[in-house]
N, C-alpha and C positions, 0 to 999 in steps of 0.2 A: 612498423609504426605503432606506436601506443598513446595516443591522444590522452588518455586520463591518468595518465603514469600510473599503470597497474603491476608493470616490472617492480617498478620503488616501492610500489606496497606491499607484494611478496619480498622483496629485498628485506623489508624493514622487520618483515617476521621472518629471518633467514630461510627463505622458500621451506619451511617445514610444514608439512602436508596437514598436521596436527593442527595447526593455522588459518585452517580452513575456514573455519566462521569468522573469526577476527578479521580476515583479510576481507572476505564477502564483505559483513559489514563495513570495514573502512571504504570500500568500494562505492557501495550504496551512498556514504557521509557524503563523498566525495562527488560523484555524477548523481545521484539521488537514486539510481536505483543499479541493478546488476545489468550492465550493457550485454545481450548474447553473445559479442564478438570479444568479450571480456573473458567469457567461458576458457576458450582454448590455449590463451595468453595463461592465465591464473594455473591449467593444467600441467602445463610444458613448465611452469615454473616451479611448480609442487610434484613434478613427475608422478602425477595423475592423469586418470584421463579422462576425457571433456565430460563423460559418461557419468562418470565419479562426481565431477564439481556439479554438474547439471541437475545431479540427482538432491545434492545439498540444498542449491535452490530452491528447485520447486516442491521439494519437501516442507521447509521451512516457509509460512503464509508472509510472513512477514519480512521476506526479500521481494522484490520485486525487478523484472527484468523490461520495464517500459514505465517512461516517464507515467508519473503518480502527478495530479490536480494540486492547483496553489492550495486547497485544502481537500482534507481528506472524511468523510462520515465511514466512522465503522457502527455498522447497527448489528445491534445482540439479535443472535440468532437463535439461541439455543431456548430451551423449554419452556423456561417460565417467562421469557418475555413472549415466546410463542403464543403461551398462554394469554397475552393481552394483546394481541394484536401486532406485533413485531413484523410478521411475514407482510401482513396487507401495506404497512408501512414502510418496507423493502419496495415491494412491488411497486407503490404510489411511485415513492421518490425515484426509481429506475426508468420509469412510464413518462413521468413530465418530464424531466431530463433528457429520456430519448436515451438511456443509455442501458447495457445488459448488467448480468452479474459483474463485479468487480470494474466497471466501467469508468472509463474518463468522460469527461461532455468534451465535443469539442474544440469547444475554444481552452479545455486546461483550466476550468474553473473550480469544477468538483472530481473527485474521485468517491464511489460510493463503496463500500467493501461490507462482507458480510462477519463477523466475529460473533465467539462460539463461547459464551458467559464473558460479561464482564466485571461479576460479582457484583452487583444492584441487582437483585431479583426481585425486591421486595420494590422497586420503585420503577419498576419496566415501564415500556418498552424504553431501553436503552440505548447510546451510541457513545462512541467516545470520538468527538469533531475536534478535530485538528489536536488531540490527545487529550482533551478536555471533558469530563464525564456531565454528559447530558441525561435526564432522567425523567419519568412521565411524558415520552415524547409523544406528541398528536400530530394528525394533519400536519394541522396548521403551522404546527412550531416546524415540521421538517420541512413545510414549503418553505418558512422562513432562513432557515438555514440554508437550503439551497440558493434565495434569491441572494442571501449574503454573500454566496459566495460569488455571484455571478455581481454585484456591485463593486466586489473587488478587483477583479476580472482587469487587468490594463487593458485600456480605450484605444482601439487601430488610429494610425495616426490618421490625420484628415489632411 
């Protein structure tokens, strides 16, 4: 059984092992991130082994193998926004949310992630939300961005 037709997409790049990222990414296009039970399916078909693909993955930060939040905060981590305050603004946004490193909130509203420069140094602390470069981020503006996303959030039916 292959629910995400992941045969078709190694098919489509004639199972060539070489393949390997193209097909990972159309994978992720397709179900939004790399299903784990996609691993072995993708191996058998690139005669690789699950080992091999596994390693592709969680090598590369930006595959992900569990559904990822209707939006996403990547906050800069690295030195110079460290420099102004970056980390305390990690920890804030992870702390109200309730969620750890790399976390979803429950209801799938946010994903918080951490990224390593995002070339703004000079305008830290940075994130890039929903792939959109945010700059001089405070408190306040990443409470806001959270509450945003949790407004967008679909309402359980009643």
């Amino acid at each position: 059984m292959d629910p995400h037709g992941i045969q078709a997409l190694c098919a489509c790049h004639e199972n060539r092992p070489d393949a390997l990222l193209e097909i990972l990414h159309a994978v992720q296009q397709r179900v939004g991130y790399v299903p784990p039970e996609a691993l072995a399916t993708i191996a058998a078909a690139l005669n690789l082994s699950r080992a091999e693909v596994h390693g592709v993955v969680s090598y590369y930060h930006d595959f992900h193998t569990a559904p990822q939040g209707r939006h996403v905060v990547k906050l800069c981590r690295a030195e110079a926004c460290q420099a102004v305050g970056a980390q305390a603004l990690y920890d804030h946004i992870c702390a109200s949310e309730g969620i750890g490193t790399g976390g979803t909130t429950t209801d799938g509203a946010l994903t918080v992630e951490a990224a390593y420069c995002l070339g703004n140094c000079a305008l830290g602390p940075a994130a890039l939300v929903d792939g959109r470069l945010v700059a001089r981020l405070t408190r306040e503006r990443i409470d806001a961005i959270a509450a945003g996303a949790r407004a967008d959030a679909p309402q359980a039916a009643e």
